[in-house]
DODRENGU-407714 format. One record per residue (C-alpha): residue number from 1; residue in one letter; x, y, z. Coordinates in steps of 0.1 Angstrom, whole numbers, plus 5000, padded with zeros to 4 digits. Layout:
N
<NUM; "A"; <X; Y; Z>> ...
This chain:
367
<1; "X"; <3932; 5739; 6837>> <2; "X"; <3959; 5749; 6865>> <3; "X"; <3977; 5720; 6880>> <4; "X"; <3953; 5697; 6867>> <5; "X"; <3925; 5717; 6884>> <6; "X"; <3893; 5721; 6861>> <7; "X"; <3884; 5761; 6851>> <8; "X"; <3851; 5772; 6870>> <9; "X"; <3829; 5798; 6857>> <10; "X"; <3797; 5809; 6878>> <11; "X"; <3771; 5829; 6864>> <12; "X"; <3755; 5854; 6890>> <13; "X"; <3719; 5869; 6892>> <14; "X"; <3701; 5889; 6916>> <15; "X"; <3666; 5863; 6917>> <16; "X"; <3652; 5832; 6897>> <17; "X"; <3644; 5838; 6861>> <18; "X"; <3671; 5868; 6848>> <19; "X"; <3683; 5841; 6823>> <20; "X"; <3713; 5821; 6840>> <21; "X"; <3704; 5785; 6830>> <22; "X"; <3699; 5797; 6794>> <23; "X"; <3733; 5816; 6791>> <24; "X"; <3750; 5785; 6807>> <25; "X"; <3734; 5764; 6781>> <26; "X"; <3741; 5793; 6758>> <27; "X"; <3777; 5784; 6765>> <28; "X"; <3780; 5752; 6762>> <29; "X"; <3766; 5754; 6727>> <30; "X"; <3795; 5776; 6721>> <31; "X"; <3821; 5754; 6737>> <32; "X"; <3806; 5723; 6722>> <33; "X"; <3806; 5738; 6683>> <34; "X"; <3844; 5749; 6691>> <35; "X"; <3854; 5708; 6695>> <36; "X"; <3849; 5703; 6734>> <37; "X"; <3834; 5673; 6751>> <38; "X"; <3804; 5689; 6765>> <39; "X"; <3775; 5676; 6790>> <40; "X"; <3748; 5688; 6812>> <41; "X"; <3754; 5671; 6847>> <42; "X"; <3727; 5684; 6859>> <43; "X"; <3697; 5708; 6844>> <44; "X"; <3666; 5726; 6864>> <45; "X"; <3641; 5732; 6837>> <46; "X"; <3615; 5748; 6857>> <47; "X"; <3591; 5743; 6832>> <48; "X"; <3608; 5772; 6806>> <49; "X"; <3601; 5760; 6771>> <50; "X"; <3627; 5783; 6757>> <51; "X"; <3654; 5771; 6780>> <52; "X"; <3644; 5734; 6779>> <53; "X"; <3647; 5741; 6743>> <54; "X"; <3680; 5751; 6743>> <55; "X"; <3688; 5721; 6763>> <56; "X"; <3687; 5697; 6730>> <57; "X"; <3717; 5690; 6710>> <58; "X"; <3737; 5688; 6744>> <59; "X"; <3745; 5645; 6757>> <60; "X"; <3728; 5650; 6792>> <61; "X"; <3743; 5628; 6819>> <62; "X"; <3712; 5605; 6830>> <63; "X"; <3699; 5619; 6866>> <64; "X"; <3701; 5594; 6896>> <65; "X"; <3667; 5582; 6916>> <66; "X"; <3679; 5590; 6954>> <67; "X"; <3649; 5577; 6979>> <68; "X"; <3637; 5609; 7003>> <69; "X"; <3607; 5604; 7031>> <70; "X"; <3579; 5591; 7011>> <71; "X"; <3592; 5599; 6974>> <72; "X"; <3618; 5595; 6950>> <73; "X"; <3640; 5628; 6937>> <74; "X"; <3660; 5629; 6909>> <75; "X"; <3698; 5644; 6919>> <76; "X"; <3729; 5651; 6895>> <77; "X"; <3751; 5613; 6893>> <78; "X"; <3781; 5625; 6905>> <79; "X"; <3796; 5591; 6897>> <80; "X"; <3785; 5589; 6868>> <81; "X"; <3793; 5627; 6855>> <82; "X"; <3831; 5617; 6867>> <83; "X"; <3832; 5581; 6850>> <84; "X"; <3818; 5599; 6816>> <85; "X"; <3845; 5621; 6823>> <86; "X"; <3840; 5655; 6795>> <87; "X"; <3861; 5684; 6793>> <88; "X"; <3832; 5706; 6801>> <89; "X"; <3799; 5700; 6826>> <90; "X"; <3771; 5722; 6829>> <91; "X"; <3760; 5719; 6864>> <92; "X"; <3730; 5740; 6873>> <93; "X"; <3721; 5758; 6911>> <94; "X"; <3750; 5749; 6932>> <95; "X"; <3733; 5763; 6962>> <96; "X"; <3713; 5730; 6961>> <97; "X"; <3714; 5706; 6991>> <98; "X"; <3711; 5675; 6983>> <99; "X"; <3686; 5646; 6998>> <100; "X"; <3705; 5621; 7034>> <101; "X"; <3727; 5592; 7011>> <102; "X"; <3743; 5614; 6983>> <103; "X"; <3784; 5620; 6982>> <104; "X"; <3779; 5654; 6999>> <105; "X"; <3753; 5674; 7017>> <106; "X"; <3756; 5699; 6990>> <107; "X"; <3759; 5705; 6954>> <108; "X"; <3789; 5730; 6955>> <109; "X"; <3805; 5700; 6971>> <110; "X"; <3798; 5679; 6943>> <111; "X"; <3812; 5703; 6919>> <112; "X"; <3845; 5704; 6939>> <113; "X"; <3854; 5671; 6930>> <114; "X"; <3844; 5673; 6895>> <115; "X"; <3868; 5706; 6892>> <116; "X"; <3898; 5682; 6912>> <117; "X"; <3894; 5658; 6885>> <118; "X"; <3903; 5681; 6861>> <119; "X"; <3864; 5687; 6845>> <120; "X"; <3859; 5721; 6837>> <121; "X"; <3829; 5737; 6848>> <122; "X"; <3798; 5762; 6845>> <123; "X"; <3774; 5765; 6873>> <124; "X"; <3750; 5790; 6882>> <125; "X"; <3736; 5808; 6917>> <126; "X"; <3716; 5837; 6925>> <127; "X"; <3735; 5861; 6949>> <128; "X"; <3711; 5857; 6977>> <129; "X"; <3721; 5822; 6988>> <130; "X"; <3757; 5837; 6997>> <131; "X"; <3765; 5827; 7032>> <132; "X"; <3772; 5863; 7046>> <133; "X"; <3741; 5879; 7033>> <134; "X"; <3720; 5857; 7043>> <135; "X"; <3711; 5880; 7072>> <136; "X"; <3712; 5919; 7052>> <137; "X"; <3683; 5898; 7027>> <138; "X"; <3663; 5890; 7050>> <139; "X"; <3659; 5925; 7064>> <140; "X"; <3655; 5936; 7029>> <141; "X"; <3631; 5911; 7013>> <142; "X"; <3616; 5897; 7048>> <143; "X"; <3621; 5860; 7034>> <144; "X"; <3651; 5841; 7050>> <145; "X"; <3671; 5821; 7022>> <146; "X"; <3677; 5779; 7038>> <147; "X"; <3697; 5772; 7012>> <148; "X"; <3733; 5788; 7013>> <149; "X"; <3768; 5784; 7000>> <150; "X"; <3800; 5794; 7015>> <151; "X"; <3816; 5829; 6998>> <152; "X"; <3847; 5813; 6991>> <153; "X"; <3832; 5792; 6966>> <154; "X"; <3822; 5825; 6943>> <155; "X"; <3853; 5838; 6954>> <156; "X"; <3874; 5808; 6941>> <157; "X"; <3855; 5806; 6904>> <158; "X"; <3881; 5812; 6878>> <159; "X"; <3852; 5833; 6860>> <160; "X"; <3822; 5847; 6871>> <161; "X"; <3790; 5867; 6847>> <162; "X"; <3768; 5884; 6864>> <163; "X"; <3735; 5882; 6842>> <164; "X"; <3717; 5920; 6855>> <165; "X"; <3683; 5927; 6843>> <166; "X"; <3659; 5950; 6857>> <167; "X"; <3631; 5944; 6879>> <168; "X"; <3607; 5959; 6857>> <169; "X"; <3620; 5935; 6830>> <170; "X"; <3619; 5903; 6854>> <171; "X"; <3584; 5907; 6862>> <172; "X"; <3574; 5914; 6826>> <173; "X"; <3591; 5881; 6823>> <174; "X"; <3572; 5868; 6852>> <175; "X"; <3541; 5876; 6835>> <176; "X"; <3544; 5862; 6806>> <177; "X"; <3549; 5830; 6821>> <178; "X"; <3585; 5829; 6812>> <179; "X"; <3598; 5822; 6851>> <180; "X"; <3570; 5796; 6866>> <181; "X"; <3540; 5785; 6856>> <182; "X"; <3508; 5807; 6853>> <183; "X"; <3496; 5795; 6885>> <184; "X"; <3522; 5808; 6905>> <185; "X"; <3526; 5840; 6893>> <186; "X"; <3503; 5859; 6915>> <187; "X"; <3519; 5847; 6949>> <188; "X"; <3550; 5855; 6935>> <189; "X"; <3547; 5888; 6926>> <190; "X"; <3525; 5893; 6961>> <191; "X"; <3553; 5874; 6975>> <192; "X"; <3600; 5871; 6969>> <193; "X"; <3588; 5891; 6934>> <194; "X"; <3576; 5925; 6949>> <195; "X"; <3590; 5953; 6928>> <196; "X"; <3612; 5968; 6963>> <197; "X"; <3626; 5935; 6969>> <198; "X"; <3638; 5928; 6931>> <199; "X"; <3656; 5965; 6935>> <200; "X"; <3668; 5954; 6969>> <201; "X"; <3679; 5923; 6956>> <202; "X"; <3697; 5939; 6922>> <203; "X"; <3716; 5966; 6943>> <204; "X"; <3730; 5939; 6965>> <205; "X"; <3742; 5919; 6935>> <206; "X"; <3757; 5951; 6923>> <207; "X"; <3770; 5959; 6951>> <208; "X"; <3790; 5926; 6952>> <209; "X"; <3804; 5928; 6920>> <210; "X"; <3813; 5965; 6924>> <211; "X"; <3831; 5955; 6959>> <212; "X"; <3848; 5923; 6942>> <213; "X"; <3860; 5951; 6915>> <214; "X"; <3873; 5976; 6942>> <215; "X"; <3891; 5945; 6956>> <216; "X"; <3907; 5935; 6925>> <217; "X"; <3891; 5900; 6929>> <218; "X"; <3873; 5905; 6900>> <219; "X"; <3869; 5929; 6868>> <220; "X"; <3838; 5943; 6849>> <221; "X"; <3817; 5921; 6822>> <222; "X"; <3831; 5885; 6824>> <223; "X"; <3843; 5895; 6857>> <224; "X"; <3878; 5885; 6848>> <225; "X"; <3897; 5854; 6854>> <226; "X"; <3913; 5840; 6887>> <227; "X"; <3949; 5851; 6874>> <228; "X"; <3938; 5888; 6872>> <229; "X"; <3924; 5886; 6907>> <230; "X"; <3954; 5870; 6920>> <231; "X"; <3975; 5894; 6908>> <232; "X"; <3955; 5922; 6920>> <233; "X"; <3957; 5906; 6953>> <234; "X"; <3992; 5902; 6953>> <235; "X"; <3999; 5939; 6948>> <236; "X"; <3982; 5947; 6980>> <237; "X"; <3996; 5944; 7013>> <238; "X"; <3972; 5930; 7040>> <239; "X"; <3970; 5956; 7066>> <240; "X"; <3942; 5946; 7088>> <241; "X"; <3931; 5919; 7110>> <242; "X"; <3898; 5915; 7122>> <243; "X"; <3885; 5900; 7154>> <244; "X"; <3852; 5892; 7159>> <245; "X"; <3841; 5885; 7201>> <246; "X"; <3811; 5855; 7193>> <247; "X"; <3790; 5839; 7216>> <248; "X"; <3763; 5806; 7214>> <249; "X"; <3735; 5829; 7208>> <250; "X"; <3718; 5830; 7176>> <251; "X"; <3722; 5865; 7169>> <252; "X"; <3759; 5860; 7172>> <253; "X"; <3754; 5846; 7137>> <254; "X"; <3750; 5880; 7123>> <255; "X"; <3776; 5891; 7135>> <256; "X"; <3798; 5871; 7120>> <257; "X"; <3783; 5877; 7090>> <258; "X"; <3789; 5914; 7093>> <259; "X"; <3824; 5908; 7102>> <260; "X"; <3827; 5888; 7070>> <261; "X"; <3815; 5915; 7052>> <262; "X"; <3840; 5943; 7069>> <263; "X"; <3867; 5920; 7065>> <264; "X"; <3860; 5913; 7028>> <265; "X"; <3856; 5955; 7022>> <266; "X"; <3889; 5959; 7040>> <267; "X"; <3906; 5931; 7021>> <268; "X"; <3914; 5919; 7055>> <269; "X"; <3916; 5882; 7075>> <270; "X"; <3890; 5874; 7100>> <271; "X"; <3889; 5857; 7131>> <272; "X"; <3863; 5846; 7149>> <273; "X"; <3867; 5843; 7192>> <274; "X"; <3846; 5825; 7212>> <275; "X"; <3857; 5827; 7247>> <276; "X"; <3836; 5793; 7260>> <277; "X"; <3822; 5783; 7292>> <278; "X"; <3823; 5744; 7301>> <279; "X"; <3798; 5724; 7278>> <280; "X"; <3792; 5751; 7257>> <281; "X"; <3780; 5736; 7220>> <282; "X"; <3796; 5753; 7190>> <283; "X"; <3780; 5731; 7163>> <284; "X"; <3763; 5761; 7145>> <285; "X"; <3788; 5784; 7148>> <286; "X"; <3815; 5755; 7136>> <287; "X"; <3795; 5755; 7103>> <288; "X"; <3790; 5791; 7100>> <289; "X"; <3832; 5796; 7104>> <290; "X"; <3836; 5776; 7075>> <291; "X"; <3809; 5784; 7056>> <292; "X"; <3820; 5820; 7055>> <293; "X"; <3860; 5811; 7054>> <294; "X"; <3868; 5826; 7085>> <295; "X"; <3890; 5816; 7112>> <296; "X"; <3870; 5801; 7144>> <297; "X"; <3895; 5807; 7176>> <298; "X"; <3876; 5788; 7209>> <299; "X"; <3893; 5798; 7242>> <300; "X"; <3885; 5789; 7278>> <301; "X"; <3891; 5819; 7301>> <302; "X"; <3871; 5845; 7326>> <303; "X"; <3875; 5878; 7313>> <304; "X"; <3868; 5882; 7276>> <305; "X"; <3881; 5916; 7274>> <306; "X"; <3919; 5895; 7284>> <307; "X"; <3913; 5871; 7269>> <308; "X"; <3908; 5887; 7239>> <309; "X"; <3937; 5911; 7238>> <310; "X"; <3963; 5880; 7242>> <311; "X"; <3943; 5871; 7213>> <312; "X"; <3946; 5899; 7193>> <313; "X"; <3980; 5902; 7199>> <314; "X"; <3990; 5870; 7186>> <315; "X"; <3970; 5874; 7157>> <316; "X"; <3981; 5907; 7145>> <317; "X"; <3942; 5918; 7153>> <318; "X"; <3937; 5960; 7143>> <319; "X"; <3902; 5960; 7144>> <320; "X"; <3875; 5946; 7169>> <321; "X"; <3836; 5936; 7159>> <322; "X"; <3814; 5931; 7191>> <323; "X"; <3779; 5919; 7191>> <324; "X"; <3752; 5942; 7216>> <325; "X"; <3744; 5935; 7250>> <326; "X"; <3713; 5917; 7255>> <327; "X"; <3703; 5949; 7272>> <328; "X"; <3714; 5982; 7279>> <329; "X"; <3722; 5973; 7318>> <330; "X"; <3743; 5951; 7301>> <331; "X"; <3773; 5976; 7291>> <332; "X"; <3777; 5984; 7334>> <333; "X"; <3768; 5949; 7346>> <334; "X"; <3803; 5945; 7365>> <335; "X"; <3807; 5986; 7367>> <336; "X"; <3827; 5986; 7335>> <337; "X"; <3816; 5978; 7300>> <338; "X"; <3831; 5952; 7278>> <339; "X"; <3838; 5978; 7254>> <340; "X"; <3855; 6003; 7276>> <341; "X"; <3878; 5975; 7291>> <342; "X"; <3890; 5959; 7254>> <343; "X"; <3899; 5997; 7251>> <344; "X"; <3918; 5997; 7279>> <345; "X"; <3932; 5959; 7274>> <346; "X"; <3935; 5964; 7232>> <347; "X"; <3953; 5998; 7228>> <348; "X"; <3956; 6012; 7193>> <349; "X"; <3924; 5986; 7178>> <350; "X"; <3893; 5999; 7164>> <351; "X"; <3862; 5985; 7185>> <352; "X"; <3829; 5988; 7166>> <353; "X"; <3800; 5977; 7188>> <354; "X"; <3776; 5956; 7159>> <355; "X"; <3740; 5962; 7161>> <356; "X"; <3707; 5944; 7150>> <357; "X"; <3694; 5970; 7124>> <358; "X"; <3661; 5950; 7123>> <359; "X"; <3656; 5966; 7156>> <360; "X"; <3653; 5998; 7137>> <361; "X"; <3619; 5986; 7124>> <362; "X"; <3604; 5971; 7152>> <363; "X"; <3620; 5976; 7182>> <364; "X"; <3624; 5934; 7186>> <365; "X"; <3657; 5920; 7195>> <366; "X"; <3668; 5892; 7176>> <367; "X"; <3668; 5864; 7201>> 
């Protein structure tokens, strides 16, 4: 615990079924038989005999009955998880969004105020529900993830595991009825569980660790603890700034999530500018700012090349993320392109021009 804070630790996998719940509960066996006060606040069974097994012998905190449309859903108690009060609360799939009524729209939410009440604990996610990869899976896999979490929460965890296993292994797994129930094993494997999207899928959780590594966020096996990453931080100087130009399109969206990424390789801030025309509505890109941790900037002016460098300057920007023009008449529309004039306005700043790689596929535009 630091500064009555609780400890987190997240454990990571690439898709459902590489064994997260069951080394969380693995865990809190081992924490429990060294003395602590353990409990499961909440547990997803999905049906797995051997991880419901593994379940008993652990006081589970009772599940509360929360009303949604025409049914009744069973949620983690968040009251009642902080009046029981352990040392230690096993807390499973923070990506969860919870039913209208509950404390907070999501779970991660709920675990923040069980960690600022001084309860340590264990939680697990799969790493395509991170916020700025929502996009880069959804090229890979063609399924687009609803339920996300902001990567500040992973990068906040005092601990995190990544449980790898291969996608030869998984889908033995799958097969054997060890994932979901018999019945939906063949759309699964037809469907999220095709062999190129569990490889896609594992080299993007790889990936993340192996750039969290690089970054000195976090370090090989139990990924290391928040004090080795804050160290590691410390001993780098932050060189570079990114600005990202956004606009109320959708496809902006991506772009900020690319930014994200760029800014998190470069171990650099990142700001996002929207230069807004009157009763413009940000609400989407308001949530996406804070999803991803970055810094949303809204400005009312003409020229977004200007308006941009007196921007940049104030913020220290070195490096510039534009999305594409809706067309290619679009880069000579007033004679000069928006990129040539941040040139000329932004001397000295790297502008990178971000494009829509599904485009690559299909020749669609992302609307």
């Amino acid at each position: 615990m630091e500064n009555g804070r609780g400890n987190y630790k997240i454990f990571l996998g690439m898709a459902a079924g590489v064994g997260k719940t069951y080394r969380m509960l693995q865990e809190g066996h081992t924490a429990a038989n060294e003395g602590r006060d353990v409990v499961i606040a909440y547990f997803e069974p999905h049906a797995r005999r051997e991880t419901i097994a593994l379940a008993d012998g652990l006081e589970t905190v009772p599940r509360r009955r929360v009303p949604y449309r025409d049914t009744h859903v069973e949620e983690m108690d968040l009251a009642g998880v902080l009046r029981r009060a352990p040392e230690l609360a096993l807390v499973d799939e923070l990506a969860h969004t919870n039913p209208p009524g509950l404390e907070h729209e999501k779970r991660y939410q709920d675990i923040e105020d069980l960690l600022a009440a001084g309860i340590a604990v264990f939680s697990t996610v799969n790493v395509q529900h991170l916020e700025s990869l929502n996009d880069q899976v959804a090229d890979l896999t063609g399924v687009r993830v609803r339920e996300t979490f902001p990567d500040t929460v992973l990068g906040s965890a005092d601990e995190v595991v990544l449980l790898d296993l291969t996608p030869q292994a998984l889908i033995q797994r799958l097969r054997e009825g060890k994932v979901y129930p018999p019945e939906r094993v063949d759309a699964a494997l037809n469907n999220f569980f095709k062999i190129e999207n569990l490889n896609a899928l594992r080299e993007v959780a790889l990936r993340q660790v192996a750039e969290d590594v690089e970054a000195k966020r976090i370090v090989p096996e139990t990924l290391g603890t928040r004090e080795d990453r804050v160290a590691g931080a410390s001993s780098q100087a932050v060189g570079e700034r990114l600005l990202a130009l956004i606009s109320a399109r959708p496809s902006a969206q991506r772009l900020a999530r690319r930014a994200w990424r760029s800014a998190q390789r470069l171990g650099a801030e990142l700001d996002l500018l929207y230069v807004k025309k009157p009763g413009a509505q940000l609400d989407a890109t308001r949530k996406l700012a804070a999803a991803l941790g970055a810094h949303l900037i809204v400005e009312e002016g003409r020229d977004v090349a200007h308006t941009a460098a007196r921007v940049g300057v104030e913020r220290g920007t070195t490096y510039v993320l534009i999305g594409e023009p809706r067309s290619a008449k679009g880069l000579r529309r007033f004679g000069v392109s928006l990129p040539e004039k941040l040139l000329e306005e932004m001397p000295g700043v790297d502008i990178r021009i971000v494009t829509d790689r599904t485009k690559r596929r299909d020749g669609k535009e992302e609307l």
